[in-house]
N, CA, C and O of each residue as an XYZ file, in Angstrom:
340
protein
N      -0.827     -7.940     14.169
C      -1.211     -6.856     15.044
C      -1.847     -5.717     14.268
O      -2.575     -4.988     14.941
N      -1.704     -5.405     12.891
C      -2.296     -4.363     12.177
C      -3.623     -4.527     12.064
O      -4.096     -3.670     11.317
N      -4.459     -5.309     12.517
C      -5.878     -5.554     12.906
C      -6.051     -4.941     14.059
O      -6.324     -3.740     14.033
N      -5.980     -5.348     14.802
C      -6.081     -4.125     16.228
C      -5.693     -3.299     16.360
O      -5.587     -3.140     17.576
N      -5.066     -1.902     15.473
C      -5.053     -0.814     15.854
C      -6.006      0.445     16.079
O      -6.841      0.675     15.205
N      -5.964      0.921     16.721
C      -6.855      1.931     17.589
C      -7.165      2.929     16.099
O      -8.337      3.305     16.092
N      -6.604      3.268     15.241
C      -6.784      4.124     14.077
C      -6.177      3.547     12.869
O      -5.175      2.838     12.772
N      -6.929      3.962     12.020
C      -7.434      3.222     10.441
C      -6.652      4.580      9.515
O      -6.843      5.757      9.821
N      -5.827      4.176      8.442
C      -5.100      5.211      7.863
C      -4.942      4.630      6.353
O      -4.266      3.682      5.952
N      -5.786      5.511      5.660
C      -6.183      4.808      3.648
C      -4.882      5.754      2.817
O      -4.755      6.943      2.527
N      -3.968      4.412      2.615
C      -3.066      5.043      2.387
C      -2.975      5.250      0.437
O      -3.238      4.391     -0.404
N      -2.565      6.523      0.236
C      -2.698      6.412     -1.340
C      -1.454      6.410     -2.197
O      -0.260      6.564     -1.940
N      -1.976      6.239     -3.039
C      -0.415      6.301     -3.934
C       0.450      7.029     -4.085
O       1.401      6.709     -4.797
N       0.372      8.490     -3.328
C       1.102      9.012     -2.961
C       2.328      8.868     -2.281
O       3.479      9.216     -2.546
N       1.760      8.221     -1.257
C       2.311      7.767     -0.060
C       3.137      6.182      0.256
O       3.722      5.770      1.258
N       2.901      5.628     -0.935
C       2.893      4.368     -1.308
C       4.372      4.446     -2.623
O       5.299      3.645     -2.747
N       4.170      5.335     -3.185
C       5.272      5.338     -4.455
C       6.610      5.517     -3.917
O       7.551      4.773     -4.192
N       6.696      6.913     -2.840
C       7.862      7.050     -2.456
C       8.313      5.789     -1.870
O       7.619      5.668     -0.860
N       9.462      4.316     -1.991
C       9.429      3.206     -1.429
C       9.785      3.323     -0.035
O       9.314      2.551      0.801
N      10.713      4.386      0.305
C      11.407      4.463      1.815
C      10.045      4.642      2.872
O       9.619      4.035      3.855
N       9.630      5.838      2.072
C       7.931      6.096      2.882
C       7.455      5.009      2.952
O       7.659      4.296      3.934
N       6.822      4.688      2.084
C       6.015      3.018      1.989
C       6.634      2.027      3.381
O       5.867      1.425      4.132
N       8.110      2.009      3.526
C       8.834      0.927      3.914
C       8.398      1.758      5.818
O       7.964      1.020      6.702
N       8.571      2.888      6.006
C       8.183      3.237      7.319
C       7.101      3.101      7.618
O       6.828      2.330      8.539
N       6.003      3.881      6.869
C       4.625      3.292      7.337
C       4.029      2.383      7.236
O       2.819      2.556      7.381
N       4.516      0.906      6.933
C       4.328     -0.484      7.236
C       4.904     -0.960      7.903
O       4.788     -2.175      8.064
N       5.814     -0.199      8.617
C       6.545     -0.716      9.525
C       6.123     -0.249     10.762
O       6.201     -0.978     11.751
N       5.643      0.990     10.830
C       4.572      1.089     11.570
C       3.662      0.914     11.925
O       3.350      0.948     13.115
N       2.674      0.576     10.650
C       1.579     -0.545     10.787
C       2.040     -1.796     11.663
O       1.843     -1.937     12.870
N       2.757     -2.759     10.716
C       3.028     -4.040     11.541
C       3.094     -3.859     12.931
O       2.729     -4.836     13.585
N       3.577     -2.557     13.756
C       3.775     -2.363     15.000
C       2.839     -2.049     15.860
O       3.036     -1.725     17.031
N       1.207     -2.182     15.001
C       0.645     -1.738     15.630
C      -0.223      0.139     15.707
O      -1.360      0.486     16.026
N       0.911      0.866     15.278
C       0.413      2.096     15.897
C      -1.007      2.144     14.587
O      -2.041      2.494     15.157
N      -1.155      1.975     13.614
C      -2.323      2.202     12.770
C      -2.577      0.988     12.161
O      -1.733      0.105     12.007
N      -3.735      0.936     11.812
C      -3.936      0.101     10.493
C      -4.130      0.568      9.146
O      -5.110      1.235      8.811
N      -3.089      0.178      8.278
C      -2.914      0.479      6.923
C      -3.347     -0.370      6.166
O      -3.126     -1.567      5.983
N      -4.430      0.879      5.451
C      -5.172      0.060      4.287
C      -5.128      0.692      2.986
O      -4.978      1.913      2.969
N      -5.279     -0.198      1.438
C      -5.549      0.722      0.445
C      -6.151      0.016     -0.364
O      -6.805     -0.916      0.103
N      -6.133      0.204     -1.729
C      -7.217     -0.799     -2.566
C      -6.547     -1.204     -3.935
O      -5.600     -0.521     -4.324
N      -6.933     -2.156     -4.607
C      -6.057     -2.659     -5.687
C      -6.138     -1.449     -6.659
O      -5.463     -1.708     -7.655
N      -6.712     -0.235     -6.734
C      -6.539      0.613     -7.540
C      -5.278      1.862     -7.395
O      -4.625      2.502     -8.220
N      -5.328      1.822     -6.080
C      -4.292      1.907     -5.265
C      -2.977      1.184     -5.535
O      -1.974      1.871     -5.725
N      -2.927      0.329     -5.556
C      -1.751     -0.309     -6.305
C      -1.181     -0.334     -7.154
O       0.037     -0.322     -7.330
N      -2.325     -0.387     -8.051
C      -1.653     -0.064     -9.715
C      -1.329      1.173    -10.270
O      -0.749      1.267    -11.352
N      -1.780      2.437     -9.374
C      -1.467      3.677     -9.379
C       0.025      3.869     -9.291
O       0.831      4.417    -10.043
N       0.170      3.090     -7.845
C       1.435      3.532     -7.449
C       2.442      2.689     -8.470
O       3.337      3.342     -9.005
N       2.339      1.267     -8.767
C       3.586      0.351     -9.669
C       3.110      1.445    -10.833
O       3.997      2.256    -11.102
N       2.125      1.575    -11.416
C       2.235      2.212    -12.521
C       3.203      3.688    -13.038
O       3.753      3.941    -14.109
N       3.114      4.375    -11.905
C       3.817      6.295    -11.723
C       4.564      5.294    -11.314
O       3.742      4.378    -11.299
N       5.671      4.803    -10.936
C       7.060      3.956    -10.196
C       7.697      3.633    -11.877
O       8.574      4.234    -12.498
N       6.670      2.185    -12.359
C       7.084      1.994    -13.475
C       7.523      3.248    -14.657
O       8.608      3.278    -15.238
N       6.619      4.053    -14.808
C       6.950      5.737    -15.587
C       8.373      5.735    -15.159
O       9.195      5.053    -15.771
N       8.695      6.449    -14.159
C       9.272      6.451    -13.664
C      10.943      5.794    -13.728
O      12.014      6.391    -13.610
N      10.740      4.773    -13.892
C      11.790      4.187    -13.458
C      12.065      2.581    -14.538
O      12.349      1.469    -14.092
N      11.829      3.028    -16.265
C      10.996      1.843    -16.724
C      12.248      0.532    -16.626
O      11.941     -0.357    -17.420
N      12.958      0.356    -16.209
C      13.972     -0.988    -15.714
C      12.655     -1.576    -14.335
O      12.059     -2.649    -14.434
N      12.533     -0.974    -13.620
C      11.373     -1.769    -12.923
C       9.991     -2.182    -13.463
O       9.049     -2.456    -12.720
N       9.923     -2.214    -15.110
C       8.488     -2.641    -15.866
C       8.528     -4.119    -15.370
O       9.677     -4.552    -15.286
N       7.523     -5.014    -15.013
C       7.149     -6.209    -14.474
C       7.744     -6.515    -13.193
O       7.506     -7.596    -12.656
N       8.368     -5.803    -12.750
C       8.894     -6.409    -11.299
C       8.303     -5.817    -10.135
O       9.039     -5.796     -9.148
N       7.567     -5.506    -10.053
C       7.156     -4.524     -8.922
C       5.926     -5.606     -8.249
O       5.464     -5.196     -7.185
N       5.695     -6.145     -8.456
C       4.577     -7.563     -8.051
C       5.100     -7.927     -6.837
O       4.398     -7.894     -5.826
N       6.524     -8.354     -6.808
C       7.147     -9.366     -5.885
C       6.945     -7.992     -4.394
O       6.497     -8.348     -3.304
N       7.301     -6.739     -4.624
C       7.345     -5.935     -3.925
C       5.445     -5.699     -3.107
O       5.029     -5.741     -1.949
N       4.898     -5.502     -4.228
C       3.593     -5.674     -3.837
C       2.776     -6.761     -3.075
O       1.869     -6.714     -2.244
N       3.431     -7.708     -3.665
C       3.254     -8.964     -2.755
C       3.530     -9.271     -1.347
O       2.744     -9.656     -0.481
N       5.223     -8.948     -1.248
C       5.266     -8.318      0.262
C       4.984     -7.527      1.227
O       5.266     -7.556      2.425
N       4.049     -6.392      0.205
C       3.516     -5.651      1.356
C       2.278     -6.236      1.862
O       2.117     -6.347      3.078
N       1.427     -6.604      1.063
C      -0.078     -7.656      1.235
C       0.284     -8.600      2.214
O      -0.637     -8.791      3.007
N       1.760     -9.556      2.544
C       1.574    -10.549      3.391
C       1.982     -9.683      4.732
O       1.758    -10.046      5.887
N       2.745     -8.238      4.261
C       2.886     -7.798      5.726
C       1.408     -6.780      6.266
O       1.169     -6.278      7.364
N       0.789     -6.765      5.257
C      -0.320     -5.886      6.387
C      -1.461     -7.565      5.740
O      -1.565     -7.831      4.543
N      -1.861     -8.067      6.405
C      -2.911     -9.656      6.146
C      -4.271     -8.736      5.745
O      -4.893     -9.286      4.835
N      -4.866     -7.516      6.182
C      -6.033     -7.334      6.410
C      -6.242     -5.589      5.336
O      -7.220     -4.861      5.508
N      -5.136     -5.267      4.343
C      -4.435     -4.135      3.684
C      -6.200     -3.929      2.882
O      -6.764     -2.872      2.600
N      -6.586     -5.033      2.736
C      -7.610     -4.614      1.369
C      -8.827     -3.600      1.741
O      -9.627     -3.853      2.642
N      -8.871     -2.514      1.005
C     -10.334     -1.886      1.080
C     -11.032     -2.368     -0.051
O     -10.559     -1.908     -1.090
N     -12.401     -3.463     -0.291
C     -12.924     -3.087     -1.178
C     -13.574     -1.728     -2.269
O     -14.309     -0.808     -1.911
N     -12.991     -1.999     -3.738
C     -13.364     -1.199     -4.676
C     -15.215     -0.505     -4.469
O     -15.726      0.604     -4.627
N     -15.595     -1.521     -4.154
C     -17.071     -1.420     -3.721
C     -17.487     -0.140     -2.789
O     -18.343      0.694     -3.082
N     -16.783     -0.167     -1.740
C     -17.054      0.528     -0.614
C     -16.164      2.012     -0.733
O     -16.092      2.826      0.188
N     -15.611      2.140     -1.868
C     -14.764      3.721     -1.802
C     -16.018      4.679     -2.834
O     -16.673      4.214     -3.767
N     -16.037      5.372     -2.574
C     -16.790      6.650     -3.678
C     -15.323      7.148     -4.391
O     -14.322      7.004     -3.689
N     -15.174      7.639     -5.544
C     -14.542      8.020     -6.294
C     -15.336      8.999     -7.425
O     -16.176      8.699     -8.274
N     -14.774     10.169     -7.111
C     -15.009     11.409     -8.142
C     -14.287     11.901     -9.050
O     -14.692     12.859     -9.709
């Protein structure tokens, strides 16, 4: 259902690091109310400041990442298509 939502929401690593956050607004996605998207740079932002963070989670953060990709199917923004300053 995160393909058909009425509004598109580029979520950043901000928003992505905190995990509880992360865990609501994909859960909202899946439901429909938005579609949540971000980009593999995006990703490594966030495992990376997590990993800092927290270095007992160095290499494990994949399996987590992984589950969010099969829960949003359509998550990817191509690198191509973002401007970055």
């Amino acid at each position: 259902m995160a393909g058909h939502a009425r509004y598109t929401a580029l979520l950043d690593a901000c928003v992505l690091y905190p995990l509880a956050m992360t865990d609501a607004l994909l859960s909202l996605a899946t439901a429909g109310f938005f579609s949540a998207k971000w980009t593999t740079r995006i990703e490594e932002e966030w495992i990376r400041s997590l990993e800092r963070q927290r270095p007992e989670l160095v290499g494990k953060l994949n399996v987590r990442r992984d589950s969010m990709r099969d829960a949003i199917p359509d998550w990817e923004v191509p690198e191509t298509s973002m401007v970055f300053s």
